[in-house]
C-alpha positions as CSV (number, residue, x, y, z in Angstrom):
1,X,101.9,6.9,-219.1
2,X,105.4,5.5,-220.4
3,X,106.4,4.4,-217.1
4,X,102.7,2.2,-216.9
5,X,103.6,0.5,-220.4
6,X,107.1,-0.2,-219.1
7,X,105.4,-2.1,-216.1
8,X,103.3,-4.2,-218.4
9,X,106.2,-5.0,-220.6
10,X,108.5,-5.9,-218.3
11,X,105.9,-7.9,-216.8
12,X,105.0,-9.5,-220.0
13,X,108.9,-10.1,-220.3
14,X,109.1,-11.5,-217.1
15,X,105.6,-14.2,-217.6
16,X,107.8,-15.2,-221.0
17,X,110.8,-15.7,-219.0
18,X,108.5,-18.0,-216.4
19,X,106.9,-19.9,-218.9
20,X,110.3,-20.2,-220.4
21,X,111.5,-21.5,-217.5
22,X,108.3,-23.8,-217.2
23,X,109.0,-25.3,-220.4
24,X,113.0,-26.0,-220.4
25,X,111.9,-28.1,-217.2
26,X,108.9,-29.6,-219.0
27,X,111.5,-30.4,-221.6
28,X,114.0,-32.0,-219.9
29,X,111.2,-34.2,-217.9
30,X,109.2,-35.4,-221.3
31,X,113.0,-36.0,-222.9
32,X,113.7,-38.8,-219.7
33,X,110.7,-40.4,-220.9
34,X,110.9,-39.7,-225.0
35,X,114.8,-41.2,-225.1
36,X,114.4,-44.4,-223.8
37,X,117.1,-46.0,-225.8
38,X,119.5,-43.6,-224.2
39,X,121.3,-45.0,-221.3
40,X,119.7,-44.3,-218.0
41,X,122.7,-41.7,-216.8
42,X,122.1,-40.0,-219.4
43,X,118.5,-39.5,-219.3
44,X,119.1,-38.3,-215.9
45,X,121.4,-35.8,-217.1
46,X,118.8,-34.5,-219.2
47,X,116.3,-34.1,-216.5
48,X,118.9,-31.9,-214.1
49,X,120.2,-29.8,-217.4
50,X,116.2,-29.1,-217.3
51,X,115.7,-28.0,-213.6
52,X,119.4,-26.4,-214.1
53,X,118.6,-24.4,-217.2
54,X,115.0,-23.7,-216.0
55,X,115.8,-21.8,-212.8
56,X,118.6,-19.8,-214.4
57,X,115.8,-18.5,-216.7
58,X,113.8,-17.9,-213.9
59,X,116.3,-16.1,-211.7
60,X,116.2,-13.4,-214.7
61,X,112.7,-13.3,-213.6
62,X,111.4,-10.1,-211.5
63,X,109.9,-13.1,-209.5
64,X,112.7,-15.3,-209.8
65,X,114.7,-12.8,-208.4
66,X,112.4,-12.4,-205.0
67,X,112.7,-16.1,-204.7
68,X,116.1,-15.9,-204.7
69,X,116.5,-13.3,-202.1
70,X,113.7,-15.0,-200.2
71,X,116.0,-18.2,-199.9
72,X,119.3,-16.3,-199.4
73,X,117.4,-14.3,-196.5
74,X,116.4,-17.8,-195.3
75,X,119.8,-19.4,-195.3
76,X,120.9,-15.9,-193.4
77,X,118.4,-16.5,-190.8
78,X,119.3,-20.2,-190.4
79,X,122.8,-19.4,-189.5
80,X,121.6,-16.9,-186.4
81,X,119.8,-19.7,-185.1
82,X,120.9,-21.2,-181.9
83,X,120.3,-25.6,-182.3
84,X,119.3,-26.7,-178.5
85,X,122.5,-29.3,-177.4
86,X,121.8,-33.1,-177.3
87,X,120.8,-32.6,-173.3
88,X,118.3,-30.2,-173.8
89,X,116.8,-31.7,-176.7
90,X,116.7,-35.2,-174.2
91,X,115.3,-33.2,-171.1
92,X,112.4,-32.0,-173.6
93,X,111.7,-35.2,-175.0
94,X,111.0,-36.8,-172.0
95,X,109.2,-33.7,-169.9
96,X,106.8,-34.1,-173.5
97,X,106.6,-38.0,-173.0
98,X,105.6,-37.6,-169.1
99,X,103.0,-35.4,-170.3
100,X,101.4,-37.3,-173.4
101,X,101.3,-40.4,-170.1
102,X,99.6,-38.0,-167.8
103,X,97.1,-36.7,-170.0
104,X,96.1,-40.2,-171.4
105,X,95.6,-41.2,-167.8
106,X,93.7,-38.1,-167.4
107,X,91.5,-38.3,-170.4
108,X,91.0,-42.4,-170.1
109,X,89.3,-41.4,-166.2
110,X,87.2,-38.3,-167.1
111,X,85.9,-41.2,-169.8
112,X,85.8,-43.5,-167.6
113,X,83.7,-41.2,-165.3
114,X,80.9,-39.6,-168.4
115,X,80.5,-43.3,-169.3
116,X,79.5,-44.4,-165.9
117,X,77.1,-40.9,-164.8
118,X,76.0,-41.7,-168.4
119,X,74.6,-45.6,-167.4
120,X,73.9,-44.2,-164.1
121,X,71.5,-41.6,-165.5
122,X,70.1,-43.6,-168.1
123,X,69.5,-46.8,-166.4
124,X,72.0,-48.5,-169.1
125,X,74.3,-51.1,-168.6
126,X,74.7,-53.4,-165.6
């Protein structure tokens, strides 16, 4: 029974630490627009303290946390991949190119060819 009220409070704890979050960015958004005497720079600064203070608050999240790993697993993954050389990428380009030609030369005679059984059938046209 304890361990089901600990579940709700941490996850009572952990929508705080969201909404939080939610509003330290709100914050530093409405304060870009609120100061306007301030210089510009500085306004700015505001609006990245915001996004920078918001997501540490929501890295202390349970969920924060999962989006964290989510994106570190990410990066991980990014670095196995294996980027297809400048030749490769060329060679695919143009097999694509030749192919996108082809079918639009295919696909403007099989029109070609309904429109005319389609006159021819129905008498239409000249």
């Amino acid at each position: 029974m304890s361990e089901q009220a600990d579940r709700a409070d941490t996850g009572l704890l952990d929508s705080a630490k969201l909404v939080l979050a939610a509003a330290i960015l709100i914050g530093g958004v409405v304060g870009y627009y609120w100061f306007t005497g301030l210089p510009t720079a500085v306004r700015i600064l505001m609006v990245l303290a915001g996004v920078g203070l918001g997501l540490v608050v929501m890295v202390w999240s349970t969920q924060g946390r999962a989006i964290w790993d989510y994106v570190q697993g990410s990066r991980v993954e990014l670095r196995k991949m294996v980027w297809p050389t400048r030749q490769e990428t060329v060679q695919t380009t143009l097999v694509v190119i030749v192919f996108v030609i082809l079918l639009g030369i295919f696909f403007w005679l099989v029109d070609m060819l309904l429109a005319w059984a389609t006159r021819y059938l129905t008498g239409q046209g000249g």
